[in-house]
DOGU-772680 format. One line per 3 residues: for each residue x, y, z of C-alpha. Coordinates in Angstrom, 1 decimal, always signed. Each point is the difference from the previous one (the first is absolute). Last residue first. Layout:
<rs>
X:Y:Z ~ ...
</rs>
This chain:
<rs>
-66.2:-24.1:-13.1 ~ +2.5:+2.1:+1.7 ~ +2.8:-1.9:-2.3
-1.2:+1.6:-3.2 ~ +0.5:+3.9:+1.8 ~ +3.7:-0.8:-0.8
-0.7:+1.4:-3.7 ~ -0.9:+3.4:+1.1 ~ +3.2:+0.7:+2.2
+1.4:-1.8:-2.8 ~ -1.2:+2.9:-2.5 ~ +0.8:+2.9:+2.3
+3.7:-1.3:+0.5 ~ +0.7:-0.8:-3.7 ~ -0.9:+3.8:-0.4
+1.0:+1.3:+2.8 ~ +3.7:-1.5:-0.4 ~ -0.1:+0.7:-4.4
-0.5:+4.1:+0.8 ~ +4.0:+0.0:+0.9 ~ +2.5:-2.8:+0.5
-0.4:-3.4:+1.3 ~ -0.6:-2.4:+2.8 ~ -3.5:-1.5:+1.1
+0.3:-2.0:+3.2 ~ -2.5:-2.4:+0.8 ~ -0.2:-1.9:+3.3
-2.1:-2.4:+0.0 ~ -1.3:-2.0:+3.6 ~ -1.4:-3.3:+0.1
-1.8:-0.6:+3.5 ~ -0.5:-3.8:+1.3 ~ +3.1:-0.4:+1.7
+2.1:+2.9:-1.0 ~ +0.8:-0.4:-3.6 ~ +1.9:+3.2:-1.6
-0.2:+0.4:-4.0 ~ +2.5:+2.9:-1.0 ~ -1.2:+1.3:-3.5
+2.7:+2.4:-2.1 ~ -1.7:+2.0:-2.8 ~ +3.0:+1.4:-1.8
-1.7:+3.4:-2.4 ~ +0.7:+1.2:-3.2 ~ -1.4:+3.5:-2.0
-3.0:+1.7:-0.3 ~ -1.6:-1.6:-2.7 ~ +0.1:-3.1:+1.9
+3.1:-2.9:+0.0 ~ -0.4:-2.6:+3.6 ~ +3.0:-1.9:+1.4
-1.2:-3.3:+2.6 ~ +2.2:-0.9:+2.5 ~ -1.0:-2.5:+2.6
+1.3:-0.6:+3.7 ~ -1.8:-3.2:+1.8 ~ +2.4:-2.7:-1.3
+3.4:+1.6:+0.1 ~ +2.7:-0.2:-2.8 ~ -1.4:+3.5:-1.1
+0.6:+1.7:-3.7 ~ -2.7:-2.2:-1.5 ~ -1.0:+3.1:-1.9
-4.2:-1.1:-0.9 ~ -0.7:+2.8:-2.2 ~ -3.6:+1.9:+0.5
-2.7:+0.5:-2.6 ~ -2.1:+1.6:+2.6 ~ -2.6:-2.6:-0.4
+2.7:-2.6:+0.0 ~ +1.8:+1.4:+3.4 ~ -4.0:-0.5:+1.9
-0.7:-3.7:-1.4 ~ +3.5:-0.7:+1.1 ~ -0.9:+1.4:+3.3
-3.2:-1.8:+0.1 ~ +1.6:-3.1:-0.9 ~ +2.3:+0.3:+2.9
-2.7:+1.2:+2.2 ~ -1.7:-3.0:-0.5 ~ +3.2:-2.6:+0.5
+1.0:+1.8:+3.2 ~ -3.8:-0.9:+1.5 ~ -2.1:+3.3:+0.9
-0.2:+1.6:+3.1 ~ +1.2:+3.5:-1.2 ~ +1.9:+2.8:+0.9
+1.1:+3.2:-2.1 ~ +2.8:+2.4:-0.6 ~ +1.0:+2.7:-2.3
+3.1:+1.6:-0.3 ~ +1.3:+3.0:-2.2 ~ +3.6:+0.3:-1.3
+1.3:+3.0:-2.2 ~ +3.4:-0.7:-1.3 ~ +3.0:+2.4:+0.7
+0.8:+3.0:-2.3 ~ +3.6:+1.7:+1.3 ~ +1.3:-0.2:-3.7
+2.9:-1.7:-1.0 ~ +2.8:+2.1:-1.8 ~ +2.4:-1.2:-2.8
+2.6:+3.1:-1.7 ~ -0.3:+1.3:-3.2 ~ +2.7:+1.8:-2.2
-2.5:+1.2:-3.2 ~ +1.4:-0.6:-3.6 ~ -2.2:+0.9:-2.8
+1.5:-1.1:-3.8 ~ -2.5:+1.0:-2.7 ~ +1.2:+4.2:+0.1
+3.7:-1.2:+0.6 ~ +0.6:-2.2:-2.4 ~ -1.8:+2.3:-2.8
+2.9:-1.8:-2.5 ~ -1.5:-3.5:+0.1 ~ +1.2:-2.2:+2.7
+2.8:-2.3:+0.0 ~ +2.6:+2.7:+1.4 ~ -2.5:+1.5:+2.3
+0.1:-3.7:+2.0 ~ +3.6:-0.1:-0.6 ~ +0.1:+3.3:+2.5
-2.0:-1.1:+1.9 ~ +1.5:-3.2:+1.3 ~ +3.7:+1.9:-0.1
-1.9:+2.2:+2.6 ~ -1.3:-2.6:+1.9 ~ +3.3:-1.4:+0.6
+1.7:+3.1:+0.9 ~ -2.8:+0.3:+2.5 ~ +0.2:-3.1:+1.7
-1.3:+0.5:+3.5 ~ -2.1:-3.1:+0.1 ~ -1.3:+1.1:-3.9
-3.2:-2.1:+0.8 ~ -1.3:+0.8:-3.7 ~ -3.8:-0.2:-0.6
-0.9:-0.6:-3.5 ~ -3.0:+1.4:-2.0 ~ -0.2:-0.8:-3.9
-2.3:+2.2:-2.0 ~ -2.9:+2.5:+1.5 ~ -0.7:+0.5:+3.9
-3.5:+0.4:+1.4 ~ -0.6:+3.1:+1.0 ~ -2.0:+0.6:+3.4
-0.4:+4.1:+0.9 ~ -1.9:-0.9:+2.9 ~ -3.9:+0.9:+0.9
-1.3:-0.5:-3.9 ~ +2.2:-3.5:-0.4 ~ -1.1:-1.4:+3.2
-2.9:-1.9:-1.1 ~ +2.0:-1.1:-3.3 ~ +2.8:-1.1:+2.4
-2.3:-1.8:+2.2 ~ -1.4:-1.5:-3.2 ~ +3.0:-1.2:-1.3
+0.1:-2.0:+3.3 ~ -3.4:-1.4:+0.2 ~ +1.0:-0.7:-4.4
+3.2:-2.0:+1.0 ~ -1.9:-2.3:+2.7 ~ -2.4:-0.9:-2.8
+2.9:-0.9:-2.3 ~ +1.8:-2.5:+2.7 ~ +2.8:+0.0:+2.6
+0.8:+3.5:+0.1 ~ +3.3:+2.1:+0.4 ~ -0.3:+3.9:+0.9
+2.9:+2.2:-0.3 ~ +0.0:+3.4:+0.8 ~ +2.7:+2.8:-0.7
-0.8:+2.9:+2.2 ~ +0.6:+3.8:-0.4
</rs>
């Protein structure tokens, strides 16, 4: 059994993850829990915890112990890294072009500028799909005349290919 928290910055991020749990809901028995839910960190207290519960089931109505549920739970962290894919490409045009190009690129994928990097030629961009979040980091290299960008896509399940597939497509502008 696993208790699972999931904070979110903003409504639409709140419904991606309701809907995770709604996909999930016919593969995993996933209840979600009713009245006021408290975590105790009882630190080896159990006397304590006891007098807790028991003026819990004083305040509550006389079916205390059919509306009260107490589960001991202990913190885990999965063994799920982040899926990273790379792309690469050259070009021979001015800094300032591909710049523009880039941010052309980031805006068509509705992508976050993260200034997250003090250094001039790293860029973080954070991009929201359907299936799921992805960090978009851009390395610009200059090598006398030759630009090279590095793009590393960074994220969790279906959302890597899909960001990945779509840039892969999108770089195609600085061929022509």
């Amino acid at each position: 059994m696993y208790l699972i928290t999931s904070k979110y910055d903003s409504d639409s991020e709140r419904k991606r993850l309701e809907y995770v749990f709604e996909k999930w809901a016919g593969k995993l028995k996933i209840v979600k829990p009713e009245g006021i839910i408290t975590i105790i960190d009882d630190s080896g207290n159990e006397d304590l915890v006891n007098e807790f519960i028991k003026d819990l089931y004083s305040r509550s109505s006389q079916s205390s112990k059919n509306s009260i549920t107490i589960y001991r739970i202990e913190k885990t962290e999965p063994n799920i890294n982040p899926e990273q894919k790379e792309l690469s490409l050259e070009t021979q045009q001015k800094r300032e072009t591909v710049e523009k190009l880039l941010s052309f690129i980031m805006a068509r994928q509705k992508a976050v500028f993260k200034p997250e990097s003090n250094l001039p030629f790293v860029k973080t961009y954070e991009v929201n799909s359907k299936k799921g979040t992805v960090q978009i980091t851009v390395l610009i290299k200059e090598n006398k005349d030759v630009l090279k960008l590095i793009f590393t896509i960074s994220g969790y399940g279906d959302a890597v290919n899909l960001i990945y597939n779509k840039l892969k497509e999108e770089l195609k502008y600085f061929e022509g």
